[in-house]
VOPAGU-2260 file (C-alpha; in pm, 1 decimal, decimal comma):
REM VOPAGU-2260
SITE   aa  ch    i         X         Y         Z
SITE  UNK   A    0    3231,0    1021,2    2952,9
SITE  UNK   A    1    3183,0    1164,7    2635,8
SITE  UNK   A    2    3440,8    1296,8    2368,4
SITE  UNK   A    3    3433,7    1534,7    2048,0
SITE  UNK   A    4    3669,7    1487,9    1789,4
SITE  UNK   A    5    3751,0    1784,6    1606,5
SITE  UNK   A    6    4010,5    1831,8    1310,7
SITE  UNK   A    7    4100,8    2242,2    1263,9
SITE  UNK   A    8    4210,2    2390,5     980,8
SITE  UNK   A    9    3962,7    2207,8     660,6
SITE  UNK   A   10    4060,3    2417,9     390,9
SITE  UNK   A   11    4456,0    2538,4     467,2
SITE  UNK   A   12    4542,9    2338,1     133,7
SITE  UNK   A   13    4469,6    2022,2     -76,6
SITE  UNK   A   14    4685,2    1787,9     178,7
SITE  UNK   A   15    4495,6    1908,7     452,1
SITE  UNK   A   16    4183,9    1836,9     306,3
SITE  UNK   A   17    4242,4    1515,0     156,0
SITE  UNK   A   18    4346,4    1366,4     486,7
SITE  UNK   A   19    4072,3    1564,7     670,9
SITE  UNK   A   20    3823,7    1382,7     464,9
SITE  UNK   A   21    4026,9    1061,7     531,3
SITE  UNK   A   22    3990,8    1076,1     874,6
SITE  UNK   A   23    3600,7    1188,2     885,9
SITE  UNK   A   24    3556,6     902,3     676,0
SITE  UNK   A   25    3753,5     651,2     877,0
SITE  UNK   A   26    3545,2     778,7    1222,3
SITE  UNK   A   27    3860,2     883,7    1357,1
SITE  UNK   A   28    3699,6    1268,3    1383,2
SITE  UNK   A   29    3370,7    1357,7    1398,9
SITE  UNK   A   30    3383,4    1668,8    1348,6
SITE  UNK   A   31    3578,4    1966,4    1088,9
SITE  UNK   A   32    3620,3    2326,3    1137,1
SITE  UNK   A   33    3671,3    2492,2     827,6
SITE  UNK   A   34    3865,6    2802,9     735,3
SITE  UNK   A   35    3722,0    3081,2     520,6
SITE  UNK   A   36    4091,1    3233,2     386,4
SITE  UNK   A   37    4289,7    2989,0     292,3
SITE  UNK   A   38    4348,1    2781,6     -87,4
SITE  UNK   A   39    4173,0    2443,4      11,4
SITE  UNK   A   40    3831,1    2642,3      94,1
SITE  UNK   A   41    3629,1    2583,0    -182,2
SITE  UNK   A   42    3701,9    2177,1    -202,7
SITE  UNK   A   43    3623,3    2183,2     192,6
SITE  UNK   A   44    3294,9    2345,6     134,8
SITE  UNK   A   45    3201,1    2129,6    -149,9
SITE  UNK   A   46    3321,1    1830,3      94,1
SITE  UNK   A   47    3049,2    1921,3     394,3
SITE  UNK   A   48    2794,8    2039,6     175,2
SITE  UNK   A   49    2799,4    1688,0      35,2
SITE  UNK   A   50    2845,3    1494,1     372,5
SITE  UNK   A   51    2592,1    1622,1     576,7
SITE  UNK   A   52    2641,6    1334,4     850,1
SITE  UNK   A   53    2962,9    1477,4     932,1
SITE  UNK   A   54    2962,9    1833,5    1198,2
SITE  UNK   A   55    3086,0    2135,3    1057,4
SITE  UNK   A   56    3228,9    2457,5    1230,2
SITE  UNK   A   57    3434,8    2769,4    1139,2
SITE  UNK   A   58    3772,9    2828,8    1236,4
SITE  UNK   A   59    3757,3    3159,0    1263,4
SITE  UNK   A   60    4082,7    3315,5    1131,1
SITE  UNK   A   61    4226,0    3638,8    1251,3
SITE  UNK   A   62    4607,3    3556,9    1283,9
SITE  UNK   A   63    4823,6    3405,6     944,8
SITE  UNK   A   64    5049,7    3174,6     935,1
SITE  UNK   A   65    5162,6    3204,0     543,7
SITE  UNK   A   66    4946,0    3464,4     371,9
SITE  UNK   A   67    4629,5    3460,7     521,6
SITE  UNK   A   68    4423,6    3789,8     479,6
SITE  UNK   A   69    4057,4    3892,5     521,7
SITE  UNK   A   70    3774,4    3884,4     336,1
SITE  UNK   A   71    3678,7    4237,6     364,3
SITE  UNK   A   72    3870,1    4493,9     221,9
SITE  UNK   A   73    4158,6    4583,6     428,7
SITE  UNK   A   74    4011,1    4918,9     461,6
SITE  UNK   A   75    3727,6    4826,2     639,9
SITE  UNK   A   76    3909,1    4646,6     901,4
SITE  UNK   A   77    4258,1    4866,1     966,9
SITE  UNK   A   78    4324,3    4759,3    1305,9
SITE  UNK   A   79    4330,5    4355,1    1228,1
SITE  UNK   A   80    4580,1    4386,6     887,9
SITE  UNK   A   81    4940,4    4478,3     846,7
SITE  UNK   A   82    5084,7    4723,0     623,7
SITE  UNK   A   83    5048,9    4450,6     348,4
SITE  UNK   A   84    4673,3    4437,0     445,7
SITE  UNK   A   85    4709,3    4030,4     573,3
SITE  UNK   A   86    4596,4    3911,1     916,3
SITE  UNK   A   87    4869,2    3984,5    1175,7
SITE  UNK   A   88    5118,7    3679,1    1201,2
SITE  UNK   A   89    5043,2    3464,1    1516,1
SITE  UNK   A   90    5198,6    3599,5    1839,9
SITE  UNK   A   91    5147,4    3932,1    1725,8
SITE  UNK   A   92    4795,9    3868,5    1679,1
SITE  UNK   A   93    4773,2    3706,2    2018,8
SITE  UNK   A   94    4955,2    3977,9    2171,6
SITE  UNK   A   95    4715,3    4262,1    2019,2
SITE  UNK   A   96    4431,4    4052,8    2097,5
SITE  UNK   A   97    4475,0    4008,4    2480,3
SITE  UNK   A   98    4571,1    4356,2    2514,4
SITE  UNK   A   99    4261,4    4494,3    2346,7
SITE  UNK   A  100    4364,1    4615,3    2064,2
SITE  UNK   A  101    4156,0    4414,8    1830,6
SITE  UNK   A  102    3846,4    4644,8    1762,8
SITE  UNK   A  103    3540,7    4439,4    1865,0
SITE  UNK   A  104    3288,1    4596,2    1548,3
SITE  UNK   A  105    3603,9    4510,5    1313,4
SITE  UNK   A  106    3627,9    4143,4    1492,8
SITE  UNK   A  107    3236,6    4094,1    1454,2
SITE  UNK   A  108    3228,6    4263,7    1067,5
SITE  UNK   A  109    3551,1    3963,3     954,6
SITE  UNK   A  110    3341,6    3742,5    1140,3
SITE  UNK   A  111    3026,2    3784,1    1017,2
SITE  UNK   A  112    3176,8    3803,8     641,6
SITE  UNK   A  113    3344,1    3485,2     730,8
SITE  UNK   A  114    3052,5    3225,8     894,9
SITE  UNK   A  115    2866,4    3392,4     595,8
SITE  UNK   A  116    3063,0    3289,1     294,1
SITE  UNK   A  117    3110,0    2952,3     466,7
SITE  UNK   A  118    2664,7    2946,8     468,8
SITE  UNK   A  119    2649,1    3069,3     119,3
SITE  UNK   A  120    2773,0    2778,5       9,5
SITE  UNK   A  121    2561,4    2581,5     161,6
SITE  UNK   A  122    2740,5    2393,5     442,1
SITE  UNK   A  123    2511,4    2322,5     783,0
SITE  UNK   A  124    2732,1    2494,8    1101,1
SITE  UNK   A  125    2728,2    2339,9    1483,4
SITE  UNK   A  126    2984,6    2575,8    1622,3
SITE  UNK   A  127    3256,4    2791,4    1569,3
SITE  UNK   A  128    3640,7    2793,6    1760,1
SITE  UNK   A  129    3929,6    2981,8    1575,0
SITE  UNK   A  130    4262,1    2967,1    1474,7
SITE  UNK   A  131    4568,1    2994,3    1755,3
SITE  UNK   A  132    4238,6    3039,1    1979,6
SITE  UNK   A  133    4187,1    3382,4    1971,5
SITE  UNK   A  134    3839,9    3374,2    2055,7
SITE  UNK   A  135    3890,3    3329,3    2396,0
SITE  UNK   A  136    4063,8    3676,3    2460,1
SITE  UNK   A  137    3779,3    3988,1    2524,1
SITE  UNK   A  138    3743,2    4140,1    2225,2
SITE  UNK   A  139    3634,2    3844,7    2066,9
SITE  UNK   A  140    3438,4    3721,1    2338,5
SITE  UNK   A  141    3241,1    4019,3    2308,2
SITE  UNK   A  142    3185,0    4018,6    1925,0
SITE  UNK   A  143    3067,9    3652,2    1923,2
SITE  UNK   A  144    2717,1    3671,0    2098,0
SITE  UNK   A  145    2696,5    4012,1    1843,1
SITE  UNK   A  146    2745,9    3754,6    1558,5
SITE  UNK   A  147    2663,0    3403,9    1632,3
SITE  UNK   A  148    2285,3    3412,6    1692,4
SITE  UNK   A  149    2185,6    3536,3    1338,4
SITE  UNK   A  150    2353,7    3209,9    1209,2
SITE  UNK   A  151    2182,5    2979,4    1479,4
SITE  UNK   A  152    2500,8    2887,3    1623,0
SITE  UNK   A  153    2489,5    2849,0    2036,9
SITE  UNK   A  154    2810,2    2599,5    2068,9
SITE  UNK   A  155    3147,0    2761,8    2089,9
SITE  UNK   A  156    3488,0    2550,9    2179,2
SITE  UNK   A  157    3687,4    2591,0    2513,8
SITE  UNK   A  158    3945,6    2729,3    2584,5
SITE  UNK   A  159    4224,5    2418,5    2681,4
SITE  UNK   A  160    4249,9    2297,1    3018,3
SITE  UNK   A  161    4448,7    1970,8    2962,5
SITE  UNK   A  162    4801,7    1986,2    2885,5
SITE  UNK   A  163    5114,2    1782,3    2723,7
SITE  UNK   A  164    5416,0    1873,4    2949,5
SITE  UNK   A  165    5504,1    2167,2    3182,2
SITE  UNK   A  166    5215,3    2486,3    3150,8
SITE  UNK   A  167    5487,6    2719,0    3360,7
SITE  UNK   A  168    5500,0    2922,7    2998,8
SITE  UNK   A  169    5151,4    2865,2    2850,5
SITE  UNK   A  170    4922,7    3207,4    2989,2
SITE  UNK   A  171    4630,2    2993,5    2892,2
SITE  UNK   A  172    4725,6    2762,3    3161,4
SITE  UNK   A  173    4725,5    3089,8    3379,9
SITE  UNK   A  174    4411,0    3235,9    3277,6
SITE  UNK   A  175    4243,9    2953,0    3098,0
SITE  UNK   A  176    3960,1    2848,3    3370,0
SITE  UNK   A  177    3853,6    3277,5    3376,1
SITE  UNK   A  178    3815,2    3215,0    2965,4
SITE  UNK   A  179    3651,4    2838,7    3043,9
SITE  UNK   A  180    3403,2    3053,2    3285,1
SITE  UNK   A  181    3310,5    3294,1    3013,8
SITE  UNK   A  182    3225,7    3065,4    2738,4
SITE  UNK   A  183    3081,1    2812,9    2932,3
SITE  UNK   A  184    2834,2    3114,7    3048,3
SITE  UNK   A  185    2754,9    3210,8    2777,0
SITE  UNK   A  186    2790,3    2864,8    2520,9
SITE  UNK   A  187    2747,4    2498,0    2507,6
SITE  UNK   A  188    3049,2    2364,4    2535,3
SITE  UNK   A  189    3249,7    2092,7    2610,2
SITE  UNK   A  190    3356,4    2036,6    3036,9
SITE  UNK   A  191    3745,7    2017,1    2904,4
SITE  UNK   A  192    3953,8    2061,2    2584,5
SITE  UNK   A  193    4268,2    1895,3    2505,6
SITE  UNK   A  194    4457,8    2011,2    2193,0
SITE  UNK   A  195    4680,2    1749,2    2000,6
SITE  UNK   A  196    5047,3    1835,3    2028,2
SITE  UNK   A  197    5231,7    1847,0    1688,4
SITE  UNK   A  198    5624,1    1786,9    1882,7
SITE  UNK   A  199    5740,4    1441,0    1706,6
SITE  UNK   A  200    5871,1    1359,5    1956,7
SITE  UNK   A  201    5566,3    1314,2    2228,0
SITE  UNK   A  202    5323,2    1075,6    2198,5
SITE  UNK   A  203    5041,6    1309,4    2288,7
SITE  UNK   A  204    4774,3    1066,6    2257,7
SITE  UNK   A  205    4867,1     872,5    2523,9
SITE  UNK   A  206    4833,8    1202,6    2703,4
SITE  UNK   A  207    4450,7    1220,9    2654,3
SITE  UNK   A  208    4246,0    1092,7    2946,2
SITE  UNK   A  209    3985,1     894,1    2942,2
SITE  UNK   A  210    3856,0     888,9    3285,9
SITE  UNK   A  211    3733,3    1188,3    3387,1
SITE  UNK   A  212    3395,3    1039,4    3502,5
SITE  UNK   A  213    3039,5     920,5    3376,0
SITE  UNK   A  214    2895,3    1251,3    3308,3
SITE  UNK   A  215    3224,6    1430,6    3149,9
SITE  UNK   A  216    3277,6    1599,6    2790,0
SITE  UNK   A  217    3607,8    1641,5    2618,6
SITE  UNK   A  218    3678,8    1767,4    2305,6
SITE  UNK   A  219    4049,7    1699,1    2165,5
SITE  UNK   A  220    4154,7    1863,3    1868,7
SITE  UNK   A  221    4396,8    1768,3    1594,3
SITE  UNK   A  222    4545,6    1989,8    1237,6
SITE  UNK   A  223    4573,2    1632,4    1029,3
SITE  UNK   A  224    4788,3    1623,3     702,8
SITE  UNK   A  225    5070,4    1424,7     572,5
SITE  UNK   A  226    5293,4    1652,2     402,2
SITE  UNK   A  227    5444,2    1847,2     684,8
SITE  UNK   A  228    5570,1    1662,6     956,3
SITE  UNK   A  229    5396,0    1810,4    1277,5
SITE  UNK   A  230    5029,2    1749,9    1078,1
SITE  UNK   A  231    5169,0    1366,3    1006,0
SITE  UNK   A  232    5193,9    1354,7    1379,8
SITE  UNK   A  233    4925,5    1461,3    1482,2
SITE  UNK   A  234    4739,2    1269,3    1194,7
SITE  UNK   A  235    4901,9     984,0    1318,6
SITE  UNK   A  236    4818,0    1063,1    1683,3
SITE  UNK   A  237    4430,4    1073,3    1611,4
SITE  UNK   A  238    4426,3     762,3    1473,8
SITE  UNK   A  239    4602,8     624,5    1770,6
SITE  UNK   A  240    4376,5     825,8    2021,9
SITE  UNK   A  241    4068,1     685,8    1819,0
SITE  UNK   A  242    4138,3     342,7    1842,0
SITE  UNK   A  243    4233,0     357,7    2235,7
SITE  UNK   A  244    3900,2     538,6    2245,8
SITE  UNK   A  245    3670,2     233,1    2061,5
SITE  UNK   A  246    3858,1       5,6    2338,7
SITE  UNK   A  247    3749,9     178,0    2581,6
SITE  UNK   A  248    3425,6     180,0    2465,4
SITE  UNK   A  249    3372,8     574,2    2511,3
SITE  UNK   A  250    3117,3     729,3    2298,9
SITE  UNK   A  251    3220,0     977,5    2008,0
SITE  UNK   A  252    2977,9    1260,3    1902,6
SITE  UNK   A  253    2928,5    1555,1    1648,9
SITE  UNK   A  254    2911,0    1924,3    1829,4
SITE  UNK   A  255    2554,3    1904,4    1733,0
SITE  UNK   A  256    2494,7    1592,6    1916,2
SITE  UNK   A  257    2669,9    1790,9    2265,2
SITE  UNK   A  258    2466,8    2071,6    2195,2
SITE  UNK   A  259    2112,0    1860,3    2176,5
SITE  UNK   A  260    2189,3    1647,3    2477,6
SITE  UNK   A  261    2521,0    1715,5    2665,8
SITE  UNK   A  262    2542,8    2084,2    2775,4
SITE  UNK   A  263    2402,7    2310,8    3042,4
SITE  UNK   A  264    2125,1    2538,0    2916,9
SITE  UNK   A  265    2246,6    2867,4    2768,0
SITE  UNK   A  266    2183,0    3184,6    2977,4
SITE  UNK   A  267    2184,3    3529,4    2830,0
C-alpha cells in the first residue's frame, strides 16, 4: 500500500501557508495544492517555485468561502459569479454545479486563467483537485480534459470513497463510485481518497486505514493551519496520521511519483 499526502488550500492566507510549509517540511505531506484567488497566493507560489522537491497542484476554486472571486472579469464568466461578481458561496455552488448549470466553456476559460497564473510564476504542476470538490460533478468533468493537456497535467484527485461517521446525508457517498469511474477513466489517480475531518471532536486519523492491501493507493487530504480551530485539527490530525504511517512502515509519495509508477495507463 501506498499513500499521498495532500494539504488543500496553499495560499487561503499567511497562517495557512506558514503551517503548510511546516508540514511539507516536517514530511508530514508530500504534497500542496495551491489556490489561485485567495491573499496567501503569491508567498505560496514563491514557496514551490523555490522547493521543487515538494508536488504541487491547483485547487481549482469555483465556490467562496469569504470573498473569493475569479480571475477573469466577471463579465466573461456570468453564470459562475453573483450579483457582486464573486464565486458562488459553497452549497450554492455545489448545487448549480450538479444540476448543470455551471457553463462548461466558462468552467474551462476560469480554469485555464487559473493553472495559468499558477505556471507563470513558475511553479512545476502534478495534478489538479478543487475546492469543496467540484470537479467531480459533469460540467467540470467535461472542461478538464479541454484544459489539462496543454499544461501536461494527466493526474486528477478522486472523488472520496472513505468516510468518518454515517454517509446516509453525504450524495458523494451516493454517487461517489459513478464520479470514481469517470476520473479514474479518464486520469491517474489514486484507488481511494479519504478527506481529513475538521469536527474537534473526532479523531479522524485514527479513521484512516492502512490495510487495504499490497498493491493499494490512498490519498488523504488535510486544510492545515493553526489559527482557526477546525485547520488546528486537522493540522494536528496529519501529524498524528503521519507518524502512525512511518510505524507502519507504508511508503509516502508525491502525485508525480503515482503518476510515473502507480496508476493504470490513461485512455482517451
Amino acid at each position: 500500500m501506498k499513500i499521498v499526502l495532500t494539504a488543500d488550500d496553499f495560499g487561503w492566507d499567511d497562517d495557512t501557508v506558514a503551517t503548510t510549509i511546516a508540514a511539507l517540511e516536517a514530511g508530514h505531506v508530500r504534497n500542496a495544492s495551491l489556490m489561485a484567488c485567495t491573499p496567501g497566493a503569491e508567498a505560496a507560489m514563491a514557496y514551490a517555485t523555490s522547493h521543487p522537491e515538494h508536488g504541487y497542484g491547483v485547487h481549482l476554486t469555483f465556490t467562496r468561502d469569504e470573498e473569493e472571486a475569479p480571475l477573469l472579469p466577471p463579465g466573461q464568466v456570468p453564470d459562475l459569479v453573483d450579483a457582486d461578481g464573486r464565486f458562488h458561496l459553497g452549497r450554492e455552488a455545489q448545487l448549480r454545479a450538479g444540476t448543470g448549470r455551471f457553463p462548461t466553456a466558462q468552467i474551462a476559460a476560469e480554469m485555464e486563467a487559473q493553472l495559468a497564473f499558477i505556471v507563470d510564476h513558475g511553479v512545476a504542476l502534478d495534478y489538479v483537485d478543487s475546492h469543496k470538490h467540484l470537479h467531480k460533478f459533469g460540467p467540470f468533468a467535461a472542461a478538464l480534459p479541454e484544459v489539462l493537456p496543454r499544461f501536461g497535467i494527466e493526474t486528477v484527485r478522486n472523488a472520496q470513497t472513505i468516510f468518518v461517521g454515517s454517509t446516509g446525508r453525504r450524495p458523494t457517498a451516493w454517487f461517489g463510485r459513478r464520479w470514481s469511474r469517470r476520473i479514474e477513466r479518464r486520469w491517474r489517480t489514486t484507488d481511494h481518497f479519504f478527506m481529513a475531518d475538521g469536527d474537534i471532536d473526532v479523531a479522524w486519523w485514527e479513521h484512516v486505514p492502512l490495510d487495504l492491501g499490497d498493491r493499494a493507493t490512498l490519498e488523504v487530504g488535510c486544510h492545515p493551519g493553526t489559527d482557526v480551530d477546525w485547520r488546528d485539527h486537522e493540522r494536528h490530525g496529519i501529524e498524528q496520521l503521519a507518524d502512525r504511517i512511518s510505524a507502519a512502515g507504508i511508503e509516502t509519495l508525491r502525485w508525480r511519483d503515482l503518476a510515473i509508477s502507480e496508476s493504470a495507463p490513461i485512455s482517451n
